[in-house]
N, C-alpha and C positions, 0 to 999 in steps of 0.2 A: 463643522457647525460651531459658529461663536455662542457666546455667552456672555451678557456683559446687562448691569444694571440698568432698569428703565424705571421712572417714575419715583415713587416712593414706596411702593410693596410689590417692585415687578421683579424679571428676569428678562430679557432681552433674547429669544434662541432664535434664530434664522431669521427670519423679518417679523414675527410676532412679539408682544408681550404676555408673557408668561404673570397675570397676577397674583400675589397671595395674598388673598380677603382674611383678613382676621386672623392676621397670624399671629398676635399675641394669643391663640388657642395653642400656642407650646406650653404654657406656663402653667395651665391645669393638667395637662396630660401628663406632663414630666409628675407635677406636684403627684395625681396619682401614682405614677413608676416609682415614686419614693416614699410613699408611706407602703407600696406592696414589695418593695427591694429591702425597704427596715422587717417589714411583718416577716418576709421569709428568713433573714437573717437572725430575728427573733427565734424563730421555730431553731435554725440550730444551734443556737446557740443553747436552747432547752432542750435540745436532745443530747448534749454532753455530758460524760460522767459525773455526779454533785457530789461526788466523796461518800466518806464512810459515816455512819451514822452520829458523829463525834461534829463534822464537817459539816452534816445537813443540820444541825441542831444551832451551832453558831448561825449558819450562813441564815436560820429558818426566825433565830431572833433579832438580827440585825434587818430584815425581810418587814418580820411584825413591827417593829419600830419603827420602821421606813412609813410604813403605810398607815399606822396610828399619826402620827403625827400631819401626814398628809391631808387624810381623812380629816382629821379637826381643824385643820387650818381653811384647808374650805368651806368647812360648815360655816366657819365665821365669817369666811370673807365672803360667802355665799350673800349675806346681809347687807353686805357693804353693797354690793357689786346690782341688787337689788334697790336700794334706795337711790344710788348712781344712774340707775336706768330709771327710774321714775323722773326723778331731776331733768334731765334727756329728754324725756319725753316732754314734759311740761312746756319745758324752756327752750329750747334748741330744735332745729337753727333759729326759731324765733317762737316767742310765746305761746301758747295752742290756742289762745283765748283770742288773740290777734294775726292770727296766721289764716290764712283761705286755702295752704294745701297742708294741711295737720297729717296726711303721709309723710312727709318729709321727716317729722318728730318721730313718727312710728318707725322709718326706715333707721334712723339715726339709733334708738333705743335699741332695735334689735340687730342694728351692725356691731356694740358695743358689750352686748350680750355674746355672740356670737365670736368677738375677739378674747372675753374672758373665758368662755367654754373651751375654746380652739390654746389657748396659752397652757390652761391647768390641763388640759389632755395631754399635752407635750409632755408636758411634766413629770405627769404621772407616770406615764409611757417608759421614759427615760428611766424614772426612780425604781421603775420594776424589775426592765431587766439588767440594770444594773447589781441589785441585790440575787437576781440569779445566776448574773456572771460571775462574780464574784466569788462564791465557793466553787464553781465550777473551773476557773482558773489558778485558783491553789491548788488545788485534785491536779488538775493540765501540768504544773510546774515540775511535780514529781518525777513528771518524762523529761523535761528541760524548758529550755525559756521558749522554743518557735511557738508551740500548742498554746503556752499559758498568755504568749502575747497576741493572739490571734482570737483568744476567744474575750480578753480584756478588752482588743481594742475595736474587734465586731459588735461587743457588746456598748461600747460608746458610740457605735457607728449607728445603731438603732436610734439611739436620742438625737444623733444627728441629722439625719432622713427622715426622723419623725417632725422636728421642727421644722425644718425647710417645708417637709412637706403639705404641712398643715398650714404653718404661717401663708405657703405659695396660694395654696386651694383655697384658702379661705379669705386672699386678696383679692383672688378669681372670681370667685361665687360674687361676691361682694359688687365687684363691677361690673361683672355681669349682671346682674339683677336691676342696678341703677344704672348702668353707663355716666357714672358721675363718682370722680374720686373722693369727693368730700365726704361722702359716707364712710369712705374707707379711713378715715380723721375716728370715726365714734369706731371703728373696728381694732385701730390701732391701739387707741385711748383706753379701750377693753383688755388687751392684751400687752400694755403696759403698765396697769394698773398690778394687773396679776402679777406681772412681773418684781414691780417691786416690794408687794409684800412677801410673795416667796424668796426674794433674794434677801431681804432682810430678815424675814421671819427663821429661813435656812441656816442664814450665819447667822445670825443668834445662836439658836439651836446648837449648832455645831462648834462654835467655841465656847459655848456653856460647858459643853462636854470635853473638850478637847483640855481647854484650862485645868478643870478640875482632876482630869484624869492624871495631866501633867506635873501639877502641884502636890498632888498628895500622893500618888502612883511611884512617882520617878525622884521628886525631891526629899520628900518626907519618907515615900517606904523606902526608897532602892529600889523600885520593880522596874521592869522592864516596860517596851515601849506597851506593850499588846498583852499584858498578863493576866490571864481570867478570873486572879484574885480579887481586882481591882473593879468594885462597881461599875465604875464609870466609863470601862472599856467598850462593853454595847454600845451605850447612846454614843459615845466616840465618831464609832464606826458607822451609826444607824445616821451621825449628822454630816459623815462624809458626803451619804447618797443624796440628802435633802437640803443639804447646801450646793453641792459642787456639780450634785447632777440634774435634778428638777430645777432648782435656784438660776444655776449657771443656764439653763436651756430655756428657759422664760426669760433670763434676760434675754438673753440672743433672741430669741423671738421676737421679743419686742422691739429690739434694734433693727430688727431685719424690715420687720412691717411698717416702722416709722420710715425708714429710708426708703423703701419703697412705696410708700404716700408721699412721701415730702416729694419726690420727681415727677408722680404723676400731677400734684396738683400744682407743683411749677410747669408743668407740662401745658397743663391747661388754659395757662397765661396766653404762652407760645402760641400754641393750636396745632392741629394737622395729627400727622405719628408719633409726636414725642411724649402725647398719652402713655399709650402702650407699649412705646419702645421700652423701655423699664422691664415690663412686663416680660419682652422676648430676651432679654438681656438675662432676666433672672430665672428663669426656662433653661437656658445655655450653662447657668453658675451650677443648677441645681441639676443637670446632668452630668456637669462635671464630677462634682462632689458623688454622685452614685459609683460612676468608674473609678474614681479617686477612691475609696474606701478599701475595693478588691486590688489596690497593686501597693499597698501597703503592707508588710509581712518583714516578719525576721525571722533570719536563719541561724540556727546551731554557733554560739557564741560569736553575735553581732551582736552590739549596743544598741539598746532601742532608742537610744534617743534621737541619734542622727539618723535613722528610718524615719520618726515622724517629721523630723525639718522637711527631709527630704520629699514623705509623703504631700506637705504641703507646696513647696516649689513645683513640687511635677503639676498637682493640679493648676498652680498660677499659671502655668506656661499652656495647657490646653486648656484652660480657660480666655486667655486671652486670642491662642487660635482661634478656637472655635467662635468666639464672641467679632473675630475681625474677619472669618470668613461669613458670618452673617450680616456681618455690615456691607461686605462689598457687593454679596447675594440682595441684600432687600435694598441697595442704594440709600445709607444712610447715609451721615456726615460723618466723616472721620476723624474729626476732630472731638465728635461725642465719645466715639473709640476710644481715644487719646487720653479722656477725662477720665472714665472707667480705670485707664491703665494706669492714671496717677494715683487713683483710691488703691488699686493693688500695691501697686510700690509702695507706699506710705503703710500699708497694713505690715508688708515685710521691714520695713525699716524697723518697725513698732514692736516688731517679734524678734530682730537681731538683738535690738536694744535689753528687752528684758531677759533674753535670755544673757547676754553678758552682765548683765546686772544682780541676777539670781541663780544662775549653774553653779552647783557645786565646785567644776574644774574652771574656774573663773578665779579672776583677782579680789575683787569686791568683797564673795564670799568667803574665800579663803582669809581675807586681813582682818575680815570681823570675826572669824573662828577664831585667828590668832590671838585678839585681841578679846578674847574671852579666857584668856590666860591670865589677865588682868584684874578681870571680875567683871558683874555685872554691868555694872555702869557702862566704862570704855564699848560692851559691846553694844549697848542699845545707844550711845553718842555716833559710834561709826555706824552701824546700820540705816541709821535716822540719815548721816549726813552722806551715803551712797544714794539712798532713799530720793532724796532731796537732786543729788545730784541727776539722779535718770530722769529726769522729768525733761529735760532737756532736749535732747533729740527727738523724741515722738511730738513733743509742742512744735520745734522748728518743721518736723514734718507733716502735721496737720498743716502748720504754717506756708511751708513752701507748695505743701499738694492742694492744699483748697488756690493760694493763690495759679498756679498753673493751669490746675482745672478753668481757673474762672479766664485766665489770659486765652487760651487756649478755645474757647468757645464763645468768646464775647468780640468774637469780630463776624462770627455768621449773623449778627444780629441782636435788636434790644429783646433782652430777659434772654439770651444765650450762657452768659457770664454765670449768675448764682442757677440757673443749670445742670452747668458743669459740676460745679460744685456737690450739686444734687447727685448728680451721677457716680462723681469720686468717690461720695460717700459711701454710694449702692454697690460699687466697683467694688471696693476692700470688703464687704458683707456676702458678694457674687457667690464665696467658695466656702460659707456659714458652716454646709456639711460637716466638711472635712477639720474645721475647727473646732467645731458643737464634739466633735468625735476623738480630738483627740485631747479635749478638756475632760471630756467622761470617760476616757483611758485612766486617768490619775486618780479618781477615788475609787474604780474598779481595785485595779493593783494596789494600790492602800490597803484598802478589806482584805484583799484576798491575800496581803502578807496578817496583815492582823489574824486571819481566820486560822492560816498555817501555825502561827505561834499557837493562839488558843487548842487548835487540834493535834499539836503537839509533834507536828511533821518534823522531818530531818530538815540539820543545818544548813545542808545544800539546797533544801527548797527554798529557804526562808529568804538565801542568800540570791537565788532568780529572781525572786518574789521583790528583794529590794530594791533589786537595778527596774524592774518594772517602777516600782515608788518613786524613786529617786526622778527616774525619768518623766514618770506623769507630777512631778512635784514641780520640773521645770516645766514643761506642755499645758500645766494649769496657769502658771505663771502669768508666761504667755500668752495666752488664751485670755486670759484677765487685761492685759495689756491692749491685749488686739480688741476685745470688749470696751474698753474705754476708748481708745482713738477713735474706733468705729462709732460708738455716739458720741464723739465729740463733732466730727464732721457731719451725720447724722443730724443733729441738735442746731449747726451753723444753718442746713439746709432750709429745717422746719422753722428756726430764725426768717429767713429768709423768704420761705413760702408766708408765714404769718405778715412779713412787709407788704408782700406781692399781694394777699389779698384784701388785707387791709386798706389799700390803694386801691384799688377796684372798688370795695364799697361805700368809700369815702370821696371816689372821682379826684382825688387829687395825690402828690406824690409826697410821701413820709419820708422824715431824717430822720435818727436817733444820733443828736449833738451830745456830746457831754456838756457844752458852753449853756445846755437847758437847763434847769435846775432839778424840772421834773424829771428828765432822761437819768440825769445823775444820783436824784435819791432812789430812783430804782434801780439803778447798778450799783449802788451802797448795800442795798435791801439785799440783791440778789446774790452779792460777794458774800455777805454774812452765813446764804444758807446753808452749803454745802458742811463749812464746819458745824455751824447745829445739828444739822442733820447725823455728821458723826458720830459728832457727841453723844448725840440720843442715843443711838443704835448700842456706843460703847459701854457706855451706861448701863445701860441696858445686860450687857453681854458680862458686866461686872458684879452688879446686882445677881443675876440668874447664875453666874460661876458663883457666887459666895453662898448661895442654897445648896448646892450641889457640891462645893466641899465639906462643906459642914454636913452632907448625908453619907458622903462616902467618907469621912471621918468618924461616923456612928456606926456604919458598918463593919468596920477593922476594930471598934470599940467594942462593940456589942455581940459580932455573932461571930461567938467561941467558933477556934479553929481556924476563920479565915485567913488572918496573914500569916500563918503558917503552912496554910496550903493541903489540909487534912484530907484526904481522900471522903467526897461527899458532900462536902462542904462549898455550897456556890453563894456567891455574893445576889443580892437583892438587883439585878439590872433595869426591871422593869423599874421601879422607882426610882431611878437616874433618867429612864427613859420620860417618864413622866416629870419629872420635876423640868427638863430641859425644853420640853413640848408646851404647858404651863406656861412658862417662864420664857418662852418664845416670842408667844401669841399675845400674852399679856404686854409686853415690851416692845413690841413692834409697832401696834396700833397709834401709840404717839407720836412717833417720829414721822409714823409719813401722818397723818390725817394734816400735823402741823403743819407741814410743805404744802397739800393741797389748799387750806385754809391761808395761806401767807399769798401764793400765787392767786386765789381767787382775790385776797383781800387788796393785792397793790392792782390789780386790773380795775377794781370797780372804785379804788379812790385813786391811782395816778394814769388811769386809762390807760390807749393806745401806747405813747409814747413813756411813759412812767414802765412798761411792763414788758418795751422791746429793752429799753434800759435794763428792768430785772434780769431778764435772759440772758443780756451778754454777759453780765458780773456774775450768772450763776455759773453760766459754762465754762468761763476763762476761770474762775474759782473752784468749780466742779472740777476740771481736767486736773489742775496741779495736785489737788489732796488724793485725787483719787491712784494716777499715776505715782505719787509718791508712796501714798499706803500700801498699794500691792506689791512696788515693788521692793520696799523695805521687808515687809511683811515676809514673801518670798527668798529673799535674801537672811534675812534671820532665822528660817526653818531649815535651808537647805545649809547656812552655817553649824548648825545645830545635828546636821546629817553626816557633814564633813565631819566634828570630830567622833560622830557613833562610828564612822566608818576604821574607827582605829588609828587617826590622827590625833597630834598634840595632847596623848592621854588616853584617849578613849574616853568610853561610857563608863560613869563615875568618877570620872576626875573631876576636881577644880573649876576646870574648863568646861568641861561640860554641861557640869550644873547651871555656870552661867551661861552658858548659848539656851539651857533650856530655859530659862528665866525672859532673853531674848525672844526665842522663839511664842514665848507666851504674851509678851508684849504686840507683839508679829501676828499671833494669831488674828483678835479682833479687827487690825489693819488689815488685812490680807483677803477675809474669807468674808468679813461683816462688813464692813464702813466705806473702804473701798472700794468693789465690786459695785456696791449698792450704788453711787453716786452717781455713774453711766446712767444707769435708769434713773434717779432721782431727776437727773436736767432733763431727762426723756418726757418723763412723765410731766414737767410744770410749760416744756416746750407744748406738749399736745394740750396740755389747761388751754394756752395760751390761743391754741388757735380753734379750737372748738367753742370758746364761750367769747371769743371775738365777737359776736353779733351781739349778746349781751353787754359786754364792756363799752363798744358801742354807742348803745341805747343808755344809758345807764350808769357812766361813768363821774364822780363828780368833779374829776379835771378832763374835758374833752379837747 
């Protein structure tokens, strides 16, 4: 009996057609199998030994900090996110005063609600049991590295299955309810909002802490990286999880759900299946990534780092099976295949790239270690100008993978072309899991070396504990890398979709010329924002470090015994915790509300075309700061690791002092300014096409 494609949702067996009605119903079921394969994984990972009462007591304040500063940051965004929805409702898709179906307003408000609930859940999710892996995988390490890297990186696999899973279900829900993607515009808009105040709010936070510990801990006392003398050790650690694991999983989130809006509602151009192909496409990513997570493991002195490459190829290659034997099963177009498989290539290229750019055992890092023999300076000139240099490749690769995507599918037909595009995008974001998971590997193993030092474990632990660090310090990198490409193609798509339907409601076909004036001052406008944006953020992360050395300078001042290390004698951490949390939230709110405020204000004075113009100049300007800053940033940390590892001096040399100087520079790039910007064009991309009706209406250049 044969077997062979019929129609567009059939199966062809013996003389029948085999239909499958609503087979984008893979995409909720899976999304459930992955929030219950995270929740089980959770449970064991809480059934593992948490150490000795020395162990629970670190891992139980870096816990409380985690979640204090969580806790507050929503209260406030809680406001935000509240008057955002009222706005919504009012205004969008069209005014409620002048609108005859005022559902629409209501559906849009509570799709946007619904995207900010479903984002901070991830979050929180992630932030949790990260801070329970984490003493639990120091405890694990004492036996050796298999245990301690199995419960670190289960533990990042929760945050990963938990975003997939939520972001997938709550795409689901969403168009299920309306069978119209445009709602899933105010859903997305909800959980990229979210996103980028926790990614900025996070890295604040965390190189608030990270700086000060560094500067007065390592320069000024001598102490070591993690020594529980030193105030500002907690919040350190407490900003690893709320940067790198709540932070980093909201952005992905939001990357995830933008790119899959952007195809659907290019889909919608189209007509027919290419709705919800998207839909069955990322059903197939988010099963991979569940099996991907269980064949990841190291053995009794392996390197973990070449386990995570590794773990990620194996999912690329059953993901793109599995996603081409569903193409030949439902009778799609293989050339949409095609396009998927150019956003995968392009994610790997983007993961070679930074990982030669930031590996320890690399060139880059190695020259700028050397050249912190020299002093401060020469190392933050060459990291800056490696920095500079990596941006290269992953541009060309966006470059060549959006173009192929669009060649590649623009001969089945008009609106085939940006598409593809759309797909490529979704394609590199398909196996989110597996990356979400092994980004929240690296501040797991982080903690859980810090926790070892403070609870005073053997040498040999500290010393597993590191190659875990080390490892997740490239795997974050990376992750960051793959973060930004992924919305940068992500960004081109929703570009793309905002033309598409802009053209639909205008009845006629848009350019964005630069030979316009208006296109051009809004690609002036839009080149400017990404460094503002930095800036603020750094600002920011300068201002709130200079509080918090000056406290943990009061504390070595002030309470007798401390930097001597008196038995009984603990430094004040909660009030690092707190000044960093403060000083976060306080700092953050500028930077983006100004983004939001700039995107609104070129929409409603340079309209349509003034504000395709801003997009492109933010994104082509977004992508180079942003690849440059992580992977500088990265690059001067693991400089910094190279020579602690007993190279060119060691710890306290010369040398080192300046990598640590470097790596301080690095930090704000790396954790705060950089990461952030992926979201930053995310978020003025979805301005862009949600208050499209009003810009519109309402423009005073139309």
């Amino acid at each position: 009996m044969s077997a062979i494609p019929c129609g567009l949702k059939g199966l062809q067996i013996g003389g029948g057609c085999l239909v499958f009605e609503n087979v984008w119903y893979i995409a909720p079921l899976v999304a459930v199998l992955s929030i219950l394969t995270g929740l089980y994984i959770l449970w064991w990972v809480k059934s593992q030994d948490p150490g000795n009462e020395r162990t629970r007591f670190i891992g139980g304040a870096i816990k409380q900090g985690s979640q204090a500063f969580l806790n507050r940051m929503y209260r406030t965004l809680a406001m935000f996110v509240a008057v955002m929805a009222l706005i919504l409702f009012l205004f969008l898709p069209h005014p409620i005063w002048l609108t005859s179906t005022p559902m629409n307003n209501v559906m849009l408000a509570a799709a946007y609600l619904f995207g900010s609930i479903c984002s901070g859940v991830a979050g929180f999710i992630g932030m949790d049991v990260a801070t329970d892996s984490n003493m639990r995988s120091a405890t694990a390490a004492q036996k050796g590295i298999s245990k301690a890297f199995q419960i670190s990186y289960r533990g990042g696999a929760v945050m990963g299955l938990a975003v997939v899973g939520l972001a997938l279900a709550g795409v689901s829900v969403v168009y299920f309810i309306t069978r119209d993607p445009t709602f899933i515009v105010g859903f997305s808009f909800g959980a990229s909002a979210m996103a980028l105040f926790a990614k900025a709010g996070g890295g604040i936070f965390t190189k608030t802490a990270d700086i000060a510990a560094d500067l007065v801990g390592k320069i000024e006392m001598g102490l070591e990286e993690d020594d529980p003398r030193n105030p500002a050790v907690i919040a350190d650690n407490v900003g690893d999880n709320v940067g790198d694991c709540a932070g980093m999983g909201a952005d992905l989130f939001d990357s995830y759900v933008a790119s899959l809006m952007a195809v659907m509602l290019l889909g919608v151009i189209i007509g027919g299946y290419y709705v919800e192909l998207p839909l069955v496409f990322a059903g197939i990513g988010v099963l991979t990534s569940i099996i991907g997570v269980f064949l990841v493991n190291v053995k009794e002195g392996q390197e973990p780092g070449p386990v995570l490459n590794n773990g990620t190829y194996t999912a690329t290659i059953l993901y793109l099976t599995l996603s081409g034997i569903a193409t030949y099963l439902l009778g799609y177009e293989w050339r949409i295949w095609g396009a998927a498989a150019c956003g995968l290539v392009v994610g790997v290229v983007i993961g070679m790239t930074t990982d030669f750019f930031t590996s320890g055992d690399k060139a880059p890092t190695q020259r700028t270690a050397e050249a912190s023999q020299t002093g401060p300076a020469i190392t933050i000139i060459t990291g800056f100008s490696y920095g500079l240099l990596s941006v290269l490749p992953p541009l060309v690769g966006i470059g060549v993978g959006s173009w192929l995507a669009y060649a590649l599918c623009e001969g089945i037909g008009p609106g085939y072309g940006v598409y593809g595009v759309g797909i490529a995008a979704f394609g590199m974001l398909s196996i989110v899991g597996m990356i979400i998971a092994s980004d929240s590997f690296g501040p797991i193993g982080d903690n859980a070396k810090g926790i070892a030092e403070m609870s005073g474990m053997k040498s040999e632990t500290v010393d597993i504990l590191d190659k875990l660090d080390a490892a997740g310090n490239t795997s974050k990198a990376i992750t960051k890398g793959f973060a930004i490409g992924a919305a940068g193609l992500t960004v081109i798509s929703i570009l793309a979709a905002y033309k598409e339907v802009a053209e639909a409601q205008l009845g006629g076909t848009i350019t964005f010329d630069l030979m316009n004036p208006v296109v051009m001052a809004g690609a002036f406008i839009g080149v400017a924002m990404p460094p503002i944006f930095s800036a603020l953020l750094m600002l920011g992360v300068g201002r709130n470090a200079q509080r918090m050395i000056e406290e943990v300078r009061r504390q070595f001042r002030e309470i007798p015994g401390l930097r001597e290390g008196k038995p009984g004698v603990n430094p004040d951490y909660a009030k690092c915790v707190d000044i960093a949390t403060i000083g976060a939230i306080k700092e953050l709110l500028p930077a983006t509300i100004i983004i939001i405020v700039a995107t609104l204000a070129v929409g409603f004075i340079f309209g349509v075309q003034g504000l395709g113009g801003y997009l492109a100049g933010s994104i082509f300007s977004g992508l180079v700061f942003a690849l440059l800053m992580s992977n500088a940033g990265g690059l001067w940390d693991n400089a910094k690791k190279y020579i602690e590892a007993g190279n060119l001096g060691g710890k306290h040399s010369d040398a080192h002092k300046a990598a640590v100087i470097g790596d301080t520079v690095g930090d704000p790039f790396k954790d705060t300014a950089g990461p952030s910007l992926n979201t930053m064009v995310t978020v003025i991309g979805l301005i862009a096409n949600i208050f499209l009706p009003l810009f519109l209406l309402y423009a005073l250049i139309r």
